[in-house]
Backbone as a printed PyTorch tensor [residue, N CA C, xyz], in Angstrom:
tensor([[[ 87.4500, 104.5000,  34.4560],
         [ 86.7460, 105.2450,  35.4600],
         [ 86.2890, 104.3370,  36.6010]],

        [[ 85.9000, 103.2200,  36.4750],
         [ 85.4940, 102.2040,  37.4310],
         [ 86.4310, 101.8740,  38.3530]],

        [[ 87.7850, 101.6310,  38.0080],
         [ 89.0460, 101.6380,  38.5670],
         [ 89.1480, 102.5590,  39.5030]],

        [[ 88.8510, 103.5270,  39.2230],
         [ 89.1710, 104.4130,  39.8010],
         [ 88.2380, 104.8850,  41.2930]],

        [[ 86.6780, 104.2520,  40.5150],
         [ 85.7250, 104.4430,  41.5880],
         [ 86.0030, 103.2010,  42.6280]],

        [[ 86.5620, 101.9940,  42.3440],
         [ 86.8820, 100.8520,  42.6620],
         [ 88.1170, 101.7380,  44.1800]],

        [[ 88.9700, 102.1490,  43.3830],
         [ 89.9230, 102.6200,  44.2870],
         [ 89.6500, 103.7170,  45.4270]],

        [[ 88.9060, 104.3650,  44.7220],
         [ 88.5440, 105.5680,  46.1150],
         [ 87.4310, 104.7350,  47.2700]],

        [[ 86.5050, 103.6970,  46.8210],
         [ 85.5620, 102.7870,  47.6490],
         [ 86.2080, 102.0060,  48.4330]],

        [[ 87.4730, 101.7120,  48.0610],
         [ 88.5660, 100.5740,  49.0390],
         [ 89.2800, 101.9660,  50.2920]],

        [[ 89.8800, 102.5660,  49.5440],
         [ 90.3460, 104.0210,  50.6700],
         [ 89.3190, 104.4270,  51.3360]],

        [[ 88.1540, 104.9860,  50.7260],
         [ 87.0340, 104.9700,  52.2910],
         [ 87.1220, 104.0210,  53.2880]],

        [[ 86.7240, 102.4750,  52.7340],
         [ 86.3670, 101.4360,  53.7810],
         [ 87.5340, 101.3950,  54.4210]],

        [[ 88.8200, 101.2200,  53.8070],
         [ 90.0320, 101.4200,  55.1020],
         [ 90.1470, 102.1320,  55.8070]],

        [[ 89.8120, 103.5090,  55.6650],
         [ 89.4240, 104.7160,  56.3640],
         [ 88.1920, 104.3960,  57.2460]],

        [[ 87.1520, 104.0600,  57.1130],
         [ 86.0320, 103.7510,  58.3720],
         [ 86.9170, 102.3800,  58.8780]],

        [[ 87.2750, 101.8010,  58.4930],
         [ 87.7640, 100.2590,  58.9990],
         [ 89.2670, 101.0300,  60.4550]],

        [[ 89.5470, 102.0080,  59.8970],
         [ 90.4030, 102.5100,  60.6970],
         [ 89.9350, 103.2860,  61.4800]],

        [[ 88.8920, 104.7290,  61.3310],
         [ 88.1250, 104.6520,  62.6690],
         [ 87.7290, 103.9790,  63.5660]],

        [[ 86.9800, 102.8240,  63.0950],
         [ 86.0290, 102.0430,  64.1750],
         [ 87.2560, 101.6070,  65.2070]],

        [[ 88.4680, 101.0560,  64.6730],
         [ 89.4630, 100.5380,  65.5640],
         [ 89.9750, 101.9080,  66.4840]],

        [[ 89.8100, 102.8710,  65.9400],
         [ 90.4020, 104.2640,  66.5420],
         [ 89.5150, 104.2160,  67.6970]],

        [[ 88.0430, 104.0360,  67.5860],
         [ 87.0820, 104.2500,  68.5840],
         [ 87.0060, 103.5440,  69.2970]],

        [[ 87.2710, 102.2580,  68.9420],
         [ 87.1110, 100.9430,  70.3710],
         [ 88.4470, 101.1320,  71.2290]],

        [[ 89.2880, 101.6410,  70.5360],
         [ 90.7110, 101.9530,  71.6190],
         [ 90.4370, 102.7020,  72.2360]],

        [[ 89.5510, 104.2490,  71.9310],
         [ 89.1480, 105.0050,  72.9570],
         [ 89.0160, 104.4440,  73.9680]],

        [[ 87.3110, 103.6210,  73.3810],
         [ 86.4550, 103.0130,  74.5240],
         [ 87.2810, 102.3130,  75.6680]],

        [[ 88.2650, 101.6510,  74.9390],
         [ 88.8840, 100.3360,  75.8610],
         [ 89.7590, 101.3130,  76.9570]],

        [[ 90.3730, 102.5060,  76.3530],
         [ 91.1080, 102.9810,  77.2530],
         [ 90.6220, 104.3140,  78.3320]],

        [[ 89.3340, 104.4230,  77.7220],
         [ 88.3870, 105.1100,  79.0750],
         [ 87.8350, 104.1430,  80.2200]],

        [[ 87.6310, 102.5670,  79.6360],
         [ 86.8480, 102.0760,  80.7200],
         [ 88.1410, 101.9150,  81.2610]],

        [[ 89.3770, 101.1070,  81.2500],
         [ 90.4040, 101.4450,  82.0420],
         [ 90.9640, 101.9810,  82.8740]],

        [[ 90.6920, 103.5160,  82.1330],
         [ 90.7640, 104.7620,  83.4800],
         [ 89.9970, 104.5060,  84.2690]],

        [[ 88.2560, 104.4150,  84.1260],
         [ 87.4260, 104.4990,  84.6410],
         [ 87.5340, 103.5840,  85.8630]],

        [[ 88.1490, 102.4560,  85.3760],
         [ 88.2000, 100.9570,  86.2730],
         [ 89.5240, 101.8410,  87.4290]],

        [[ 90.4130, 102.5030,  86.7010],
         [ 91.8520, 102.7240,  87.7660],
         [ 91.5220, 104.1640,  88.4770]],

        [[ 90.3710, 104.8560,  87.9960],
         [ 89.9970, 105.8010,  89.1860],
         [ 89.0620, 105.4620,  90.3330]],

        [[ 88.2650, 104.3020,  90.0710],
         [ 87.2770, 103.9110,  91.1500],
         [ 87.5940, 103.2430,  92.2060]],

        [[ 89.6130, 102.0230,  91.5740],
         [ 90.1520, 101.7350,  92.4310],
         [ 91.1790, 102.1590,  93.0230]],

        [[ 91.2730, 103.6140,  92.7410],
         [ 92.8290, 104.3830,  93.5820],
         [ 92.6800, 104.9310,  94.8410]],

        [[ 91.2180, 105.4490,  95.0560],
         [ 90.9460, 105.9160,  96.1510],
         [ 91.7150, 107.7970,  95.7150]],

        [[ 90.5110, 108.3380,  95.6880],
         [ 90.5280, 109.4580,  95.4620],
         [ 89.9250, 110.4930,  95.9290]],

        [[ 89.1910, 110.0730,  97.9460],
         [ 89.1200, 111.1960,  98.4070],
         [ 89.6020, 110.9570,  99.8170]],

        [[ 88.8320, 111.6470, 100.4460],
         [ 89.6390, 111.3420, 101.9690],
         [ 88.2540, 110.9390, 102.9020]],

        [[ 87.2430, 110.5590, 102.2190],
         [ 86.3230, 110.5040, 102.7480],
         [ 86.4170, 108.8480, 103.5360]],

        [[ 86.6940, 108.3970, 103.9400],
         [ 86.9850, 106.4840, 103.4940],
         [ 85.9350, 105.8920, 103.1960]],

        [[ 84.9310, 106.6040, 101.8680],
         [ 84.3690, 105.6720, 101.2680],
         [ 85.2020, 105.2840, 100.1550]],

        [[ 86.3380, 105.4860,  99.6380],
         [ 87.0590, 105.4690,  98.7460],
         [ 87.4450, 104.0390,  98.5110]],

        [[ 88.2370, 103.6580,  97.0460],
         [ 88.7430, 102.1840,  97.3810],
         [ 89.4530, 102.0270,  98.8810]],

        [[ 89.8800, 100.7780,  99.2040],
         [ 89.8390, 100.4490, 100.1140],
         [ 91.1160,  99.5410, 100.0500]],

        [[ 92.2330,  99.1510, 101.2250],
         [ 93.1580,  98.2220, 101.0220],
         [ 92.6120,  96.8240, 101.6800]],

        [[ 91.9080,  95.9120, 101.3410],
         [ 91.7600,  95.1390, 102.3780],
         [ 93.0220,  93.8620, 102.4890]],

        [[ 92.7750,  93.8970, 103.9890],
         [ 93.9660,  92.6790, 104.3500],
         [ 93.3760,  91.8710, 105.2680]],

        [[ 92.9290,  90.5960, 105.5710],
         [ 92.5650,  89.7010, 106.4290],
         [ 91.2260,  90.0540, 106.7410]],

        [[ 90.1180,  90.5270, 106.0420],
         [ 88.9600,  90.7950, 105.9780],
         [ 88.8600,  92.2440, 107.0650]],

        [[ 90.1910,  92.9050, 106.5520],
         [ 90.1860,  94.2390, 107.6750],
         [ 90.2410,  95.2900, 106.1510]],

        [[ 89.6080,  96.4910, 105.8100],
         [ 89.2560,  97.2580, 104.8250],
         [ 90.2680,  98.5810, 105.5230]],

        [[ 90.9870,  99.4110, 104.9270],
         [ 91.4590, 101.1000, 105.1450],
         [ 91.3890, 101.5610, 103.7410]],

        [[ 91.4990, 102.6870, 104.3810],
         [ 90.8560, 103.9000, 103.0190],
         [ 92.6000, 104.1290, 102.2830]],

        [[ 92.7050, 103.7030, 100.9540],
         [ 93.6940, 103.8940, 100.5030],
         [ 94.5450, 105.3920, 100.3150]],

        [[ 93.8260, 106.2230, 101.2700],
         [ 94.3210, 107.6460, 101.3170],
         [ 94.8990, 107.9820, 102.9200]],

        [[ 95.2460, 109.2200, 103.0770],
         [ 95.4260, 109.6690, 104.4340],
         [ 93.8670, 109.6510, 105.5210]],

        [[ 94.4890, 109.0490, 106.7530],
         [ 93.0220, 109.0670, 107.5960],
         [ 93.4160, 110.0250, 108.9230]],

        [[ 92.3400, 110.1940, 109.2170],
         [ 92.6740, 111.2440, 110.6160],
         [ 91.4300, 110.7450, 111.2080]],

        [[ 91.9170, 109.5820, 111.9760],
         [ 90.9840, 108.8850, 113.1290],
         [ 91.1550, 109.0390, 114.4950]],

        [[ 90.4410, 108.8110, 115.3340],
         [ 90.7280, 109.1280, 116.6000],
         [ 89.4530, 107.7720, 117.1110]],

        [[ 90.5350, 107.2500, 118.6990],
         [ 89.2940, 106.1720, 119.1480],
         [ 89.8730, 106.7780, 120.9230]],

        [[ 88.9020, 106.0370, 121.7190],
         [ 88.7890, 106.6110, 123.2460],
         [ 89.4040, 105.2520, 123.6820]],

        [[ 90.5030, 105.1270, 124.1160],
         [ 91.3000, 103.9350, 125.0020],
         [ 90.8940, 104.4790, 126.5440]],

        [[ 90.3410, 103.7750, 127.2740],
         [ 89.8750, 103.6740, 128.6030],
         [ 90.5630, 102.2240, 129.6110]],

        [[ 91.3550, 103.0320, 130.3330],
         [ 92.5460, 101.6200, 131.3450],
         [ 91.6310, 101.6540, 132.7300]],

        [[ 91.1770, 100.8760, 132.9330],
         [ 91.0420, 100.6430, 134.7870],
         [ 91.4580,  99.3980, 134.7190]],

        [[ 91.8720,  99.5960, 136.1170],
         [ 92.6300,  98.9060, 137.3910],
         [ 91.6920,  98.7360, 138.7880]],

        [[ 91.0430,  97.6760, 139.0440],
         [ 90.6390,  97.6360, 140.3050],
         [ 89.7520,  98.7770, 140.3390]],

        [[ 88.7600,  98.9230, 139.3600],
         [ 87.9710,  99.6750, 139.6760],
         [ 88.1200, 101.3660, 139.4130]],

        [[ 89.8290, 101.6370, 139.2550],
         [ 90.4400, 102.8040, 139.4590],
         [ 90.4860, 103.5130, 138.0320]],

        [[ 90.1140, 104.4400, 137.5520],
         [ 90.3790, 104.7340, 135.7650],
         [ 91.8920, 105.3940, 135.8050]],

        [[ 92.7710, 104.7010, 135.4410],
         [ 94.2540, 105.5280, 135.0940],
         [ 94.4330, 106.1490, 133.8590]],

        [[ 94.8950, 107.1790, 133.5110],
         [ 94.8780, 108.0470, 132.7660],
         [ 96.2530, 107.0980, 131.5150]],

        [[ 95.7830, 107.5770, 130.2480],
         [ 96.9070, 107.4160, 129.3760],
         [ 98.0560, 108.3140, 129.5970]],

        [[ 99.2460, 107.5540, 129.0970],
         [100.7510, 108.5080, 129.2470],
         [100.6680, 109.0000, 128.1300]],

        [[100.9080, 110.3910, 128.2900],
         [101.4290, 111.3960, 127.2040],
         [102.6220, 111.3040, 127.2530]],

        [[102.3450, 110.6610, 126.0020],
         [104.3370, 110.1980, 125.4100],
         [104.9650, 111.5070, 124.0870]],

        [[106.1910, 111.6580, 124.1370],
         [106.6950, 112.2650, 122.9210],
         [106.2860, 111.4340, 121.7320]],

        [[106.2680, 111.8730, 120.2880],
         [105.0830, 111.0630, 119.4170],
         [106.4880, 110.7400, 118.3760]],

        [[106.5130, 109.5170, 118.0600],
         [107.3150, 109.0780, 118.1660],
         [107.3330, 108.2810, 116.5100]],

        [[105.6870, 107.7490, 116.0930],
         [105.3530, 107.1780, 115.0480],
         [104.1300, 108.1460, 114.7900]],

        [[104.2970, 109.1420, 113.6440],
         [103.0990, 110.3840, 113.2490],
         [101.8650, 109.3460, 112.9780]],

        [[102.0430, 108.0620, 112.7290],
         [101.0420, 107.5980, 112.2730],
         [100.1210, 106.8120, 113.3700]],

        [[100.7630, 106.6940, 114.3400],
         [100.0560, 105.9670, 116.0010],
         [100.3060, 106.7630, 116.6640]],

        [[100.1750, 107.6320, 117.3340],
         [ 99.7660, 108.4870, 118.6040],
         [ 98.7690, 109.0970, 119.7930]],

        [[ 99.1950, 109.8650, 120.5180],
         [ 98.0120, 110.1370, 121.3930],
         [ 99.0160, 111.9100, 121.8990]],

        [[ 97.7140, 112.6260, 122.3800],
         [ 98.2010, 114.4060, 122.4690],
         [ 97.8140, 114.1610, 124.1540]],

        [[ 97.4610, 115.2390, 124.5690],
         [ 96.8580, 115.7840, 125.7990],
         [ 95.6840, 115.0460, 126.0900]],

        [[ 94.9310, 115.0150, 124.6700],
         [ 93.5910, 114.6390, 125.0310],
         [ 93.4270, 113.0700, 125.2120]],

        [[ 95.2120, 111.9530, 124.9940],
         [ 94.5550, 111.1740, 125.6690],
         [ 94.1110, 110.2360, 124.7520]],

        [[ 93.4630, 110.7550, 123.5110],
         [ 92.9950, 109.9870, 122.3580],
         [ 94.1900, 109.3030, 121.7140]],

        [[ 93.4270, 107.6630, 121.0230],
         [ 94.5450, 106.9810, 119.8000],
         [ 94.3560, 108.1800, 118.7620]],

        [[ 95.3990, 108.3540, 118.2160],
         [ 95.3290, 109.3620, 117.1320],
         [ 95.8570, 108.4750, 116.0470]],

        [[ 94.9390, 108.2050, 115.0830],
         [ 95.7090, 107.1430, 113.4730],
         [ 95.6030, 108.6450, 112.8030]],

        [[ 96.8570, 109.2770, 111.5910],
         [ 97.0100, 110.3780, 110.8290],
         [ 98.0530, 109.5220, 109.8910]],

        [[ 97.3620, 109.1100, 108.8510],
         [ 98.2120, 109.1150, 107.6470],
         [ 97.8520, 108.0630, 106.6870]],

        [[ 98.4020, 107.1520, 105.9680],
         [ 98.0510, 106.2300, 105.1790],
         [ 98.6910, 104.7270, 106.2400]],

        [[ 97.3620, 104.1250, 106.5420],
         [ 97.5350, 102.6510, 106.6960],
         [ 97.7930, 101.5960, 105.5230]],

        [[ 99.1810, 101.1930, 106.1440],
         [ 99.3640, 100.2040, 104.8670],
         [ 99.3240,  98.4390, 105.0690]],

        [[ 99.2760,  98.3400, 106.4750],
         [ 98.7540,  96.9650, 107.1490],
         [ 98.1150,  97.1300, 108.7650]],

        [[ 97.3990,  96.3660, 109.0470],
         [ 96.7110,  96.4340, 110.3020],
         [ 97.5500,  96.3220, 111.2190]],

        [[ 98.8790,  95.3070, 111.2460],
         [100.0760,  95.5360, 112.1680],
         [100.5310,  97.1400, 112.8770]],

        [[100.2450,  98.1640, 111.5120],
         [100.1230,  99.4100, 112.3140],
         [ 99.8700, 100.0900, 112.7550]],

        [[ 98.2390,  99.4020, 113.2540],
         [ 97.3260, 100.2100, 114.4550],
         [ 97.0000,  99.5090, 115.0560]],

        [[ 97.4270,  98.3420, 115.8430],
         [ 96.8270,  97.4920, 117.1270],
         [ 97.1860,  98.3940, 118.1310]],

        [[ 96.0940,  97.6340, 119.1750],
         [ 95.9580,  98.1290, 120.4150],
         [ 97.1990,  97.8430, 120.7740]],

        [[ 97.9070,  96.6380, 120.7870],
         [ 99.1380,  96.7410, 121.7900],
         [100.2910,  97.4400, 120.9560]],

        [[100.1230,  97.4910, 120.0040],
         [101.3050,  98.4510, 119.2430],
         [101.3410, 100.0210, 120.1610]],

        [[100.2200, 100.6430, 119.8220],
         [ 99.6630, 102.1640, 120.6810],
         [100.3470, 101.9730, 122.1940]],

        [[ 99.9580, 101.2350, 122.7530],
         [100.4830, 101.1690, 124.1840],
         [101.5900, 100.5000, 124.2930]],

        [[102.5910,  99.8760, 123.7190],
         [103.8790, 100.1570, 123.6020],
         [104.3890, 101.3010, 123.8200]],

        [[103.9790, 102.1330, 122.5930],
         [104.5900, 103.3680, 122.1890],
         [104.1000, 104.5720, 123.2510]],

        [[103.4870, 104.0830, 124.0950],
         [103.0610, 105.4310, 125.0990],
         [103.5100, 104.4040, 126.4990]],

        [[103.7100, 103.3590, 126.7120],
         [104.8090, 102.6570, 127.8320],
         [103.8510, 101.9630, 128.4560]],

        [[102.6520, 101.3960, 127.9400],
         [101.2950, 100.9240, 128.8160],
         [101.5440,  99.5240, 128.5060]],

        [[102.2830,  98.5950, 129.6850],
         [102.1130,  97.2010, 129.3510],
         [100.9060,  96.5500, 129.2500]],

        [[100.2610,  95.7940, 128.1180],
         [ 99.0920,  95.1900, 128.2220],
         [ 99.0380,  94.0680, 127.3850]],

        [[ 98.5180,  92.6610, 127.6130],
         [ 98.1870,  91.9660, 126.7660],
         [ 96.9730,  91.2500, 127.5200]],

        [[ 96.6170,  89.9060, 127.0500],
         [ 95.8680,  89.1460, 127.6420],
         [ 96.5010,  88.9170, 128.9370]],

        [[ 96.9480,  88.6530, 129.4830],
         [ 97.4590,  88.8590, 130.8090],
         [ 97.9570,  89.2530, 131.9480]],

        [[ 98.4440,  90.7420, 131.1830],
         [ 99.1170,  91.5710, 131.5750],
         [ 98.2460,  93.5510, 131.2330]],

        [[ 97.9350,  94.0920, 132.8520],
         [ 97.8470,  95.9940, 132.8510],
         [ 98.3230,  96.1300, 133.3040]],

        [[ 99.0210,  97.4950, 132.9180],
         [100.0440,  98.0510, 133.5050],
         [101.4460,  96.8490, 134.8120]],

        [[100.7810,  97.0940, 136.2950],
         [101.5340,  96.2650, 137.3920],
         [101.0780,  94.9960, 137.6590]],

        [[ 99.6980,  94.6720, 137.0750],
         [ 99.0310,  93.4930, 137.4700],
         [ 99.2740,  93.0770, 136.2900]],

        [[ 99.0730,  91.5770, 136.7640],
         [ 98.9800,  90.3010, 135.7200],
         [ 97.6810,  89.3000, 136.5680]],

        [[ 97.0880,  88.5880, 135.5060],
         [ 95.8560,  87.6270, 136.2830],
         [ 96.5350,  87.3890, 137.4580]],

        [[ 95.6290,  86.8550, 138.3080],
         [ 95.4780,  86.3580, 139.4000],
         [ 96.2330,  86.9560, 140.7390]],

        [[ 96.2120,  88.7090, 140.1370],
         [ 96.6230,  89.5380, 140.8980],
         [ 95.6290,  89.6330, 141.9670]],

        [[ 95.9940,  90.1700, 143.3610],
         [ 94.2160,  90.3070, 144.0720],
         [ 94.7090,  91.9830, 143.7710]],

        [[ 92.9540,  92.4390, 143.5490],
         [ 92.6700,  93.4790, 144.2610],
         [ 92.6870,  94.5270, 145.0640]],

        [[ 92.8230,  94.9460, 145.9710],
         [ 93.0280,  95.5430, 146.8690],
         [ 92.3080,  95.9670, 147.5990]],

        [[ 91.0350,  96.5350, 146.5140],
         [ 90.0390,  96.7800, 147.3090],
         [ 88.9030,  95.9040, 147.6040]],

        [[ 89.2440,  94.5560, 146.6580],
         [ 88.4470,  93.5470, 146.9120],
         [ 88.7710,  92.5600, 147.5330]],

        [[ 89.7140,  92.5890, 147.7500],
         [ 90.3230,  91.4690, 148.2340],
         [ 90.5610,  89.8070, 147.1820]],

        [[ 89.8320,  90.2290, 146.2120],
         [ 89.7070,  88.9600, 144.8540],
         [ 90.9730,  89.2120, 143.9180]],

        [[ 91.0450,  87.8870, 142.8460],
         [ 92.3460,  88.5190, 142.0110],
         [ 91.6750,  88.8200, 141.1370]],

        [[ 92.1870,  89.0540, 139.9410],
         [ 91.7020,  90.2640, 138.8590],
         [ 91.9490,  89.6040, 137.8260]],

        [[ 91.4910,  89.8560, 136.6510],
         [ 91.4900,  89.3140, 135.3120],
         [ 91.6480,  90.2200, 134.0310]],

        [[ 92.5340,  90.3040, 133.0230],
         [ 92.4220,  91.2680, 131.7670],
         [ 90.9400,  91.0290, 131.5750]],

        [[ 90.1150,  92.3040, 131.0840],
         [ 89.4520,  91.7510, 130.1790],
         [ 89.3700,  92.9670, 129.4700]],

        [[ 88.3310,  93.3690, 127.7840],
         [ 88.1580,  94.2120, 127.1550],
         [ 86.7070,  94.6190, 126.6450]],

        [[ 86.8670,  95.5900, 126.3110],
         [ 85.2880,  95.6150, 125.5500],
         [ 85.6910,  96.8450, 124.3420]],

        [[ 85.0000,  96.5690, 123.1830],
         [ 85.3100,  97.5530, 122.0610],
         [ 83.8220,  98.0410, 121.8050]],

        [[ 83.4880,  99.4430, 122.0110],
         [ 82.4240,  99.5660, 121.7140],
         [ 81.3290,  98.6640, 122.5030]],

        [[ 81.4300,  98.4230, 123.8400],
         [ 80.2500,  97.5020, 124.6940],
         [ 80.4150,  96.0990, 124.2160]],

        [[ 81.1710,  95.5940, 123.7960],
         [ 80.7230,  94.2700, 123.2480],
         [ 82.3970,  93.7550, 123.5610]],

        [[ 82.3140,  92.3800, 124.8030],
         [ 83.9200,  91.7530, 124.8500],
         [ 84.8630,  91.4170, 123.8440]],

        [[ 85.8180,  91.7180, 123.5460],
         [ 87.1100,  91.2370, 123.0320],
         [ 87.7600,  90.4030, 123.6990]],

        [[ 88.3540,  89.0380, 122.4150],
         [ 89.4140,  88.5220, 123.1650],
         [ 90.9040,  89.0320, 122.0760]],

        [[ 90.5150,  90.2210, 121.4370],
         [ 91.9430,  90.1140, 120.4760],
         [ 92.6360,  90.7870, 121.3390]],

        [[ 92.8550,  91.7690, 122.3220],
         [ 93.4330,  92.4920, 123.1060],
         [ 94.0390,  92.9480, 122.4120]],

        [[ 95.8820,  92.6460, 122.4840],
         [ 96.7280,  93.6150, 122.0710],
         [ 96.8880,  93.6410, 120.3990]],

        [[ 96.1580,  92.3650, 119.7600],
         [ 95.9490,  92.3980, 118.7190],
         [ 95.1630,  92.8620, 117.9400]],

        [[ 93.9460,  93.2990, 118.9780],
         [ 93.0240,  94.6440, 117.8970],
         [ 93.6020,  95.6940, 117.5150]],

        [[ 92.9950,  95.4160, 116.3910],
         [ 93.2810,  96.9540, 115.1580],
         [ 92.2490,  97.9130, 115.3230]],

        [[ 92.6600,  98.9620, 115.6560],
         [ 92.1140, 100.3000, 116.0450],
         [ 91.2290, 100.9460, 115.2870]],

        [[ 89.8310, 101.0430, 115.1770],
         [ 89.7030, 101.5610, 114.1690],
         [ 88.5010, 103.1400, 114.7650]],

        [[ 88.2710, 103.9640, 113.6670],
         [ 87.9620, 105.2800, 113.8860],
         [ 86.5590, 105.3390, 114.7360]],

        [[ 86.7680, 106.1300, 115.8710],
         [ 85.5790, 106.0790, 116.5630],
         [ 85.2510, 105.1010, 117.6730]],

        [[ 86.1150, 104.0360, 117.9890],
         [ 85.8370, 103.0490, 118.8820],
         [ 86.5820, 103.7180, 120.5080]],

        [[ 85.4320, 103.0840, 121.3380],
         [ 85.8620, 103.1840, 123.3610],
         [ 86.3430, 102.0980, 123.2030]],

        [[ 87.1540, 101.8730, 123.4040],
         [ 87.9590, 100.4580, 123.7860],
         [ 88.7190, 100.5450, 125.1590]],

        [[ 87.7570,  99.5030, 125.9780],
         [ 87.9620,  99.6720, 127.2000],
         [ 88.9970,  98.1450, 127.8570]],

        [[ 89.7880,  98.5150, 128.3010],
         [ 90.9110,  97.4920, 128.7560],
         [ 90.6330,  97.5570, 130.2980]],

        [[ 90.6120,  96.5150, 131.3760],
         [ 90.2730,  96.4860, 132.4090],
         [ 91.2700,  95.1820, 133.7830]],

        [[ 91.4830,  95.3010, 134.4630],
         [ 91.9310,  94.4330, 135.2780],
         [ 90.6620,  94.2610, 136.8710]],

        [[ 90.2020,  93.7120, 136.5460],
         [ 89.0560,  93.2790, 137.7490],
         [ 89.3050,  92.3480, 138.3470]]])
């Protein structure tokens, strides 16, 4: 009879000895999920995970951003070209606005000079539209200089800023 109680006391403990391992696999494979839903990015809000690249952060989902590109010339405000849209993910409509719509997968695909490529606006550090530095004026009779401002505050990345949601980014030849 002892044998026997001997034997059914070993089949329990293998039996709890085999739960507990049943349960820590749970555990291990909920925090897992837990860890691969917090980093997939799972709304559209862009507080979501995030892709970062060169200390630049995007929302690992679809974005629908919009920023205000503002060109003067000598004082003059020239309007953006409404171009046929060409990249769904860099554009501009009627209104004129950068339009970002979709998933950013490197910052290469929302710079400022990328956008104005694609709508025919020559610009870099040296170069708006017909002028280049040390163009004069016209109405000043002085030559003129690129310069920028993102949100009130100067830029020197020009055509290399990356666009991001909500910014006046003002490009200028003075």
């Amino acid at each position: 009879m002892s044998r026997l109680r001997e034997l059914k006391k070993a089949k329990n403990e293998t039996k709890n000895n085999s739960m507990i391992w049943l349960v820590a696999g749970i555990v291990v494979l909920l925090g897992i999920g837990s860890a691969l839903f917090l980093f997939s990015g799972s709304s559209n809000s862009g507080n979501s995970s995030e892709l970062n690249t060169a200390g630049l952060s995007f929302p690992l989902v679809n974005v629908h951003w919009h920023a205000t590109p503002i060109v003067n010339v000598c004082g003059e405000n020239k309007p953006i070209p409404v171009a046929p849209v060409t990249d769904h993910l860099l554009h501009t409509h009627e209104d004129r606005l950068i339009h970002i719509e979709g998933t950013v997968n490197s910052p290469e695909q929302i710079t400022l000079g990328r956008f104005f490529g694609l709508v025919g606006v020559k610009f870099s550090s040296t170069q708006l539209l017909d002028k280049t530095n040390g163009d004069v004026c016209e109405n000043t009779g002085q030559p003129g200089k690129v310069s920028m401002t993102v949100n009130g505050v100067p830029s020197e990345e020009f055509e290399n800023h990356v666009v991001r949601h909500g910014e006046t980014i003002i490009v200028s030849f003075d």
